[in-house]
ZAMARGU-4260 file (C-alpha; in steps of 0.2 Angstrom, whole numbers, plus 5000, padded with zeros to 4 digits):
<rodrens>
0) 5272/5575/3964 | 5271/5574/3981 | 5265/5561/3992 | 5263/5563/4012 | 5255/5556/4025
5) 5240/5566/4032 | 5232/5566/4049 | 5213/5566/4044 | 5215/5552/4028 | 5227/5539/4024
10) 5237/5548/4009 | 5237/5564/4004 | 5243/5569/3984 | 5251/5585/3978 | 5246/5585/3962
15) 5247/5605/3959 | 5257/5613/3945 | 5255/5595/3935 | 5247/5594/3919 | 5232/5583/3913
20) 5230/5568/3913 | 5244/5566/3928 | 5235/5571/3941 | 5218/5558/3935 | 5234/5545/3932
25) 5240/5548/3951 | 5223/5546/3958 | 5219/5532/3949 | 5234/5522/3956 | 5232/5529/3975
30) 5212/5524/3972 | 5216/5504/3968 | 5228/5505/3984 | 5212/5509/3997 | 5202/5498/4005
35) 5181/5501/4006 | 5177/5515/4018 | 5197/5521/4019 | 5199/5540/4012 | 5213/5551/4002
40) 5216/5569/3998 | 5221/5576/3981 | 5227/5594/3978 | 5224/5602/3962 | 5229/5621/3955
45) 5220/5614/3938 | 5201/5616/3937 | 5199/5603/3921 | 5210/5590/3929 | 5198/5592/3946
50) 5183/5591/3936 | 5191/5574/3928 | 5195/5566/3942 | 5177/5569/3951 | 5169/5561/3934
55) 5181/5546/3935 | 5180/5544/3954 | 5158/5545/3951 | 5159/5530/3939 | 5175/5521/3949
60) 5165/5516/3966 | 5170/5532/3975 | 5165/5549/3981 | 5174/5566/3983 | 5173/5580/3993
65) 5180/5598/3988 | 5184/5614/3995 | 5194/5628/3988 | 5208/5639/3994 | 5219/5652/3983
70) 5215/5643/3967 | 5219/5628/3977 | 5207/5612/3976 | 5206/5600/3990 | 5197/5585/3984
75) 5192/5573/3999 | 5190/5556/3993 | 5181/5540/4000 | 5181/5523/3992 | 5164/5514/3995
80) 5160/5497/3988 | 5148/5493/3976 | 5132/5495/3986 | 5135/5511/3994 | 5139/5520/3976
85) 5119/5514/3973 | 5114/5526/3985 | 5124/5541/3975 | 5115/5550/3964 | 5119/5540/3950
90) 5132/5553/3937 | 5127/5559/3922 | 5142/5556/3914 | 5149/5538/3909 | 5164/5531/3903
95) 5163/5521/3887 | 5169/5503/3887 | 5181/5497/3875 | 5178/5480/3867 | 5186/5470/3855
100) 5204/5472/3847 | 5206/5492/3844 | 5223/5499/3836 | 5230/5518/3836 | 5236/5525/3818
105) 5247/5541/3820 | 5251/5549/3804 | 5259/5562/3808 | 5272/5565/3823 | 5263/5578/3835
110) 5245/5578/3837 | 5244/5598/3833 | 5257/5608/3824 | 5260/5620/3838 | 5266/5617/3856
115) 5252/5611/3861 | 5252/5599/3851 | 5269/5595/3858 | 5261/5593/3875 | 5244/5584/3868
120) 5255/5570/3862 | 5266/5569/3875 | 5251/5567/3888 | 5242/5555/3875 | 5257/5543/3874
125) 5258/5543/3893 | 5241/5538/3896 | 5240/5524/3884 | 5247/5514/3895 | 5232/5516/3909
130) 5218/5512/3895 | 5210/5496/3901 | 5211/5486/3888 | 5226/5491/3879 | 5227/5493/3862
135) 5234/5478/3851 | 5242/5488/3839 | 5250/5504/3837 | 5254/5509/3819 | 5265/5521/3812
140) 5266/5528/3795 | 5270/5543/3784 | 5275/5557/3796 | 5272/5547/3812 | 5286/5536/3811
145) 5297/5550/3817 | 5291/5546/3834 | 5300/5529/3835 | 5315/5537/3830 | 5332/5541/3841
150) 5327/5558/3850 | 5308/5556/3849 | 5301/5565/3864 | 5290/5549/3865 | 5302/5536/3861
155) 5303/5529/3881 | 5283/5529/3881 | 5285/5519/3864 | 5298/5506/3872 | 5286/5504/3888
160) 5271/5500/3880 | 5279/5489/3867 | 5287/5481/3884 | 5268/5477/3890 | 5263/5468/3873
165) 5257/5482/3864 | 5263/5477/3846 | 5272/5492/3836 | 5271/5491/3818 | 5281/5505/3808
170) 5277/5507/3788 | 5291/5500/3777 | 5288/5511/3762 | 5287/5526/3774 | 5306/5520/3782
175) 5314/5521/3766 | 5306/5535/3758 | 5313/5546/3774 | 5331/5534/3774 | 5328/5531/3793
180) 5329/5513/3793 | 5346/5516/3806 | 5336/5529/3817 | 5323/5516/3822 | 5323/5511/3839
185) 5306/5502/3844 | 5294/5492/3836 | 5294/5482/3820 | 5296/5490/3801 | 5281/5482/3792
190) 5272/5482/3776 | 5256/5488/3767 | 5250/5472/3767 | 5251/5468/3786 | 5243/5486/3789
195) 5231/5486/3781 | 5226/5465/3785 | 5229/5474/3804 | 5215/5487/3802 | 5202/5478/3794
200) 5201/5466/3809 | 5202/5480/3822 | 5187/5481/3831 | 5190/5501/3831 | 5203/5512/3825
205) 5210/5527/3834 | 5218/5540/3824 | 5221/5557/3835
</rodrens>
């Protein structure tokens, strides 16, 4: 990613050749940095990723402007306070807002079993991290403890959200069923009973 000064707007982002949700992720950042009335430009080869960002940016106190050029997106953004946004056409969609305690369950180790399933997970476990609120748990069992094992393509995304509170419980029966009890190298190798007591007081489970 690229980030350069422009001449008409404060910050400009290169988002182009990145894949969903980083480009949404960047903006989000550069967006909390600007003050009311202040603008950025994002650039975007990636028409889902553009059609994220003007959905989040219509619900976030902002509005965007795009043109396009050799597949090329230029997005225009102005941040507007809370009273200007009222005078926006008000967007048909809208984020849903998570309450309560939630915890994600992965049962197996990639989302998909194909590549993009490789990628899917990968994006997923780097944008836990930006949900607002995070999850309390995040459980792992059967297959999925494989993701908290030396060589994980996740493990770094594990360790960093572990690091921000998140509490990582791994199924006991699972570890030594796969004899991977030395591989382990985040999170807490738990039992059925604390599972299960875990997920009956989530307010919602998340199982991808």
């Amino acid at each position: 990613m690229k980030e350069v000064k422009s001449h008409n707007v404060g910050k400009s982002i290169d988002a182009r050749g990145l894949l969903c949700p980083k480009p949404l992720i960047l903006t989000k950042k550069s967006l909390s940095k600007l003050h009311v009335g202040e603008q950025m430009e994002v650039l975007i080869d990636n028409v889902t990723a553009k059609n994220n960002i003007e959905r989040f940016l219509a619900d976030n106190y902002a509005k965007a402007e795009c043109t396009e050029e050799s597949g090329t997106y230029k997005l225009t953004i102005t941040k507007l306070s809370s009273e200007q946004i009222k005078e926006i056409e008000e967007p048909v969609y809208q984020v849903p807002l998570t309450k309560g305690k939630h915890v994600y369950v992965f049962k197996n180790e990639r989302i998909a079993d194909d590549e993009l399933g490789n990628m899917l997970t990968q994006g997923f476990f780097e944008t836990i991290k930006e949900i607002n609120p995070l999850p309390e748990k995040i459980i792992f069992y059967h297959k999925g403890v494989n993701l908290v094992l030396e060589g994980s393509p996740v493990l770094e995304n594990i360790k960093h959200l572990e690091s921000l509170g998140i509490e990582i419980l791994i199924c006991g029966n699972c570890v030594e069923y796969y004899d991977v009890k030395e591989k382990i190298r985040v999170g807490t190798v738990s039992n059925a009973y604390d599972i299960l007591t875990a997920l009956s007081k989530a307010h919602h489970i998340v199982s991808p």
